[in-house]
C-alpha positions in Angstrom: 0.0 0.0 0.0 2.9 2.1 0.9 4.4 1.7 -2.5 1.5 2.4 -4.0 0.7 6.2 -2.6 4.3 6.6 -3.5 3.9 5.8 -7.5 0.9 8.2 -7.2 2.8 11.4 -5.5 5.4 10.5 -8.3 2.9 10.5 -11.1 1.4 13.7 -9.4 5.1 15.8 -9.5 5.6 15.0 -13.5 2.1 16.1 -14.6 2.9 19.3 -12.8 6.3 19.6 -14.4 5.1 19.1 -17.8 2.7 22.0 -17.5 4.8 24.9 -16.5 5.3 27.4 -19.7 8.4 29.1 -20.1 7.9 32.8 -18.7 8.1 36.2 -20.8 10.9 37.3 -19.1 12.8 34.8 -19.5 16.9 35.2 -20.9 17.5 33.3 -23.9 21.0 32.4 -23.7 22.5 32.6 -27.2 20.7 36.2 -28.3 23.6 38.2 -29.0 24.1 41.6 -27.1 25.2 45.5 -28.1 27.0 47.9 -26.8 26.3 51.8 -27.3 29.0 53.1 -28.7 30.2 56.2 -26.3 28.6 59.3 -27.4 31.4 62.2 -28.9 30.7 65.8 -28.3 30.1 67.6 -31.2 32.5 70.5 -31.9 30.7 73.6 -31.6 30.9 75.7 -35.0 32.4 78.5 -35.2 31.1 81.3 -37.1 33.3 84.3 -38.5 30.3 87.1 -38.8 31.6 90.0 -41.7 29.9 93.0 -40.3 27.2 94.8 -42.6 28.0 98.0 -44.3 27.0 100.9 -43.3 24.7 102.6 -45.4 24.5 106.8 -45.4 21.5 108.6 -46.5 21.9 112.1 -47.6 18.0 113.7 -47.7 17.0 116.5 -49.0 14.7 118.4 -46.1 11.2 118.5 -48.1 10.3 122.5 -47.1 7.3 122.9 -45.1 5.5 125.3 -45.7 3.1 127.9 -43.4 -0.4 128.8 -45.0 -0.5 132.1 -46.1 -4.1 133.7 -45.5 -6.1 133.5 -48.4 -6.9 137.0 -50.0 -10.5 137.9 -49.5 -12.1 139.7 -51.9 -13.1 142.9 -50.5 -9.0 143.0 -50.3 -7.8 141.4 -53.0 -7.7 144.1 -55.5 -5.1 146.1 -53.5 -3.1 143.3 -52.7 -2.7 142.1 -56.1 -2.1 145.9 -57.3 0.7 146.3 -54.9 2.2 143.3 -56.3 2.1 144.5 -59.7 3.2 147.9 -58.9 6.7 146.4 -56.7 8.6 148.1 -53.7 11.6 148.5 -52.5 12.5 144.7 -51.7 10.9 143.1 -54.8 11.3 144.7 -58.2 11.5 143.0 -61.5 12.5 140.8 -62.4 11.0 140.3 -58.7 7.1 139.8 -59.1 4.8 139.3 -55.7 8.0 137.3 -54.0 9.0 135.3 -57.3 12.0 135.8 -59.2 12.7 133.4 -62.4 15.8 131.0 -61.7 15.7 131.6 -58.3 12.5 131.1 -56.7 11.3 127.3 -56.8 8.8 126.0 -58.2 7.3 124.4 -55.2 7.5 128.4 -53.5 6.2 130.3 -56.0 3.2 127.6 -56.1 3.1 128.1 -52.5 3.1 132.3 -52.8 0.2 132.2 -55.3 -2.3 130.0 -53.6 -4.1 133.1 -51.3 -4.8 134.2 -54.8 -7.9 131.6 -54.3 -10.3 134.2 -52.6 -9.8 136.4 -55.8 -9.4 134.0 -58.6 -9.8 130.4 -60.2 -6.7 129.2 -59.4 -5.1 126.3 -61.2 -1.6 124.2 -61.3 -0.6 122.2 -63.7 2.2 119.5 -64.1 4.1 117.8 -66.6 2.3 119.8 -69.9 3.7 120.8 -73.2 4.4 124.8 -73.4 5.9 126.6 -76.4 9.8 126.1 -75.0 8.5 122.3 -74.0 7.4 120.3 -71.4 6.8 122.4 -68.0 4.9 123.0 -65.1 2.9 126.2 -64.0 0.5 128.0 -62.4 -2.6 129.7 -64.3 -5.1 132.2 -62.4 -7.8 134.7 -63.6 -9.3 137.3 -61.9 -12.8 136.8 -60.3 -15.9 138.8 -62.2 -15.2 140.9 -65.4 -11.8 142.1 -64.5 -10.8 140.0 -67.4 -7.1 140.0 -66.1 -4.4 136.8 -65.8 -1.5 135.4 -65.5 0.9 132.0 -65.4 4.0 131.2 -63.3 6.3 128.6 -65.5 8.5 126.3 -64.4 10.5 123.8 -67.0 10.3 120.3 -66.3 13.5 119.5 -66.1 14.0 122.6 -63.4 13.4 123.1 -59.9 13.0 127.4 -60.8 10.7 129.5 -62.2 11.1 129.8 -65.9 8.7 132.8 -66.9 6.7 135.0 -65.5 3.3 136.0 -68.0 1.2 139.1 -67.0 -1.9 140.5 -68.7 -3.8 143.4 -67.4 -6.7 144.6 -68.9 -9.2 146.2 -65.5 -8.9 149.8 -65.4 -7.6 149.9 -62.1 -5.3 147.6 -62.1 -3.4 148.7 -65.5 -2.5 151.9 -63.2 0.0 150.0 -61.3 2.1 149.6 -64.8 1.6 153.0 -66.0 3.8 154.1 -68.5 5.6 156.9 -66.3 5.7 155.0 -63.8 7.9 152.2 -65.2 10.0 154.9 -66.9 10.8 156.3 -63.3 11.5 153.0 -61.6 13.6 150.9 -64.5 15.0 153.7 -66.3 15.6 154.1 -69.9 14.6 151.3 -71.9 16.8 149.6 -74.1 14.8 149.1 -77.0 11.2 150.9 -77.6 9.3 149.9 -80.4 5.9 151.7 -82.1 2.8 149.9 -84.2 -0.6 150.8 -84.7 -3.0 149.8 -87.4 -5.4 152.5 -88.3 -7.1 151.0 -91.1 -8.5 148.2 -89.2 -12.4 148.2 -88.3 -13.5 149.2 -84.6 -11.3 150.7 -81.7 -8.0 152.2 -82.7 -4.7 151.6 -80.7 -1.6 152.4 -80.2 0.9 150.1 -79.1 4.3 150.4 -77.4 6.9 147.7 -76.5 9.5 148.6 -73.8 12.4 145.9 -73.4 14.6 145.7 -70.1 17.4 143.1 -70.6 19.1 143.7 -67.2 15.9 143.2 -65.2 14.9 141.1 -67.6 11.3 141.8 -68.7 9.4 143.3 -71.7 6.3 144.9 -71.2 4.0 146.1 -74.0 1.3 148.5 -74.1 -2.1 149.0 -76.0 -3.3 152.2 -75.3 -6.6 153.9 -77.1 -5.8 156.4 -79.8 -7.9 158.5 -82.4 -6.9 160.1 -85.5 -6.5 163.3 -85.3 -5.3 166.1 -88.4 -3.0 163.0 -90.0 -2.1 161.6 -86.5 -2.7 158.7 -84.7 -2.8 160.2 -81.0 -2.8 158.7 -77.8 -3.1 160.7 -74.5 -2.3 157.7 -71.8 -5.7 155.6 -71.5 -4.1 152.5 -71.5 -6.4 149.5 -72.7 -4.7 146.2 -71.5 -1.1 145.5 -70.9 1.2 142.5 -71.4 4.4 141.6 -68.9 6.4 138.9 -69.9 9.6 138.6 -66.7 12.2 135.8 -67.9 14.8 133.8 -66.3 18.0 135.5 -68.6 18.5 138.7 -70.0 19.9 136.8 -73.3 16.8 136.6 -75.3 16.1 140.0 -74.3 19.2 142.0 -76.3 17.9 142.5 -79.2 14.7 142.8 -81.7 16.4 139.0 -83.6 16.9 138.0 -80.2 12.7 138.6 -79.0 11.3 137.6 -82.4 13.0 134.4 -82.3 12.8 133.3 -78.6 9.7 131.5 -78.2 8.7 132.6 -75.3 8.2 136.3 -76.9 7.6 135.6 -80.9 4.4 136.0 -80.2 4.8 139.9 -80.2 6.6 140.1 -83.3 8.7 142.9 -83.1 10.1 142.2 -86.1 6.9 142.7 -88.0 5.1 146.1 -88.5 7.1 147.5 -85.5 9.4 151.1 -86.0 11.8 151.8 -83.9 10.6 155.3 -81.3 13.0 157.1 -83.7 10.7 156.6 -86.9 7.5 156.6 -84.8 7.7 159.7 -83.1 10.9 161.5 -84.9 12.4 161.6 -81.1 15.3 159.5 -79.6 14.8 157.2 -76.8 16.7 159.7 -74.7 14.0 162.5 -75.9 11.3 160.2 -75.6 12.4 158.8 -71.8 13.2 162.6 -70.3 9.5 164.0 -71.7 7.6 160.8 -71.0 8.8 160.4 -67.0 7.5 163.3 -65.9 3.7 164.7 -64.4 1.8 166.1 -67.0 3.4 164.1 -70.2 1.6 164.7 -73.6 -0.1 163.1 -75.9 2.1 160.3 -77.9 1.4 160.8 -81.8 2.8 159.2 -84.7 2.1 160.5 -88.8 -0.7 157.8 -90.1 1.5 158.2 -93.3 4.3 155.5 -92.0 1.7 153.2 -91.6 -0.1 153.6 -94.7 2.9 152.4 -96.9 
């Protein structure tokens, strides 16, 4: 019996053995094995930074410019007759603060614009004018007054090119008076007649005074009448014409203004007699009677225009 309980215990112990499964952890023995390899330190990189240039700006100051009050128009006449008529600091070629060639373009634009409480006021860029492309500044008189004028610039120019008056209000012509501009500029260099008394409606007398040193022609139409083989003009001036420009060069003589374009227009060269064959008096004779109060009537024979 003892024997027997003994197999049994024996059988027991091998059925148990052949059950147990091989655990997850377990270590096979012939799996090969790796090392890390030791880690190196990197070098650290070294940089050779070339500094940037340094850039220099040179900038032109862009002016800045205060509004000037804009000229009302129970004021505006007198204010725009004392700029035509000039003082003491500002005389041609000097007109209301601008000179040609050295007032800029952007200034002159800035003197002009009170001129918008008396006038339509208007600037222009980048156009074609008769000495090519330009820029300026156009304004006409309020009302009837019927009187104008342009600032000109050329394109390629930072300064005032031309200055381009026309006067035709009674009131206003006063300021460029005939004696007047004798007695401020002088003697004129050149001073040419024409009238045209065969021509249907008003008659007119017309003078051209040139200036080359200050640098401006001025041209009058003044009323006339015939009167015992005369054309005669006692001083009512009917409109007036002031061209101011930058040189004195186109200004020198009578080729020089009938070929310069800003002043062809005038042709002096054509039905225009010199003061000498106009009036039979010199320019001396002509300058000496003609500044003074109380000047007389200009005349000129209607023969020498008949021929």
């Amino acid at each position: 019996m003892k024997n027997i309980l003994v197999f049994f215990l024996l059988l027991s112990l091998v059925g148990c053995s052949s059950r147990q499964t091989t655990s997850p952890t377990a270590t096979i023995s012939n799996q090969p094995t790796f090392e890390k390899p030791p880690t190196k330190p990197l070098p650290s990189p070294t940089l050779t930074l070339t500094p940037a240039p340094t850039l220099t700006y040179t900038l032109t100051p862009i002016p800045t410019w205060t509004p000037l009050p804009t000229i009302v128009s129970d004021t505006g006449l007198q204010i725009y007759f004392t700029w035509l008529e000039g003082n003491d600091a500002c005389r041609l070629p000097c007109w209301a603060g601008i000179t040609p060639k050295n007032t800029s373009w952007n200034e002159a634009e800035h003197i002009l614009q009170p001129l918008t409480g008396i006038a339509e006021l208007e600037t222009r860029l980048n156009r074609p004018c008769i000495f090519g492309k330009c820029n300026y500044v156009t304004w006409a008189l309020l009302s009837d007054l019927n009187t104008y004028g342009n600032v000109y610039s050329k394109e390629d120019a930072n300064t005032i090119h031309l200055i381009q008056l026309q006067i035709v209000d009674p009131y206003l012509v006063k300021a460029f008076n005939l004696q007047s501009i004798l007695n401020a500029y002088g003697k004129p260099a050149i001073l040419l007649f024409s009238t045209e008394p065969d021509l249907p409606g008003d008659l007119f007398l017309e003078l051209i005074l040139v200036y080359p040193d200050s640098q401006f022609i001025i041209k009058y139409s003044k009323y006339a009448k015939l009167s015992d083989s005369q054309v005669v003009s006692c001083g009512q001036d009917s409109h007036i014409e002031l061209i101011v420009l930058d040189n004195k060069e186109q200004l020198m003589s009578v080729d020089a203004i009938a070929q310069a374009t800003e002043t062809n227009h005038l042709n002096v060269d054509v039905w225009r007699k010199p003061v000498e064959v106009a009036t039979g008096m010199t320019i001396d004779e002509f300058y000496k009677t003609y500044k003074e109060p109380n000047v007389p009537c200009i005349s000129t024979p209607l023969s020498i225009w008949r021929q």
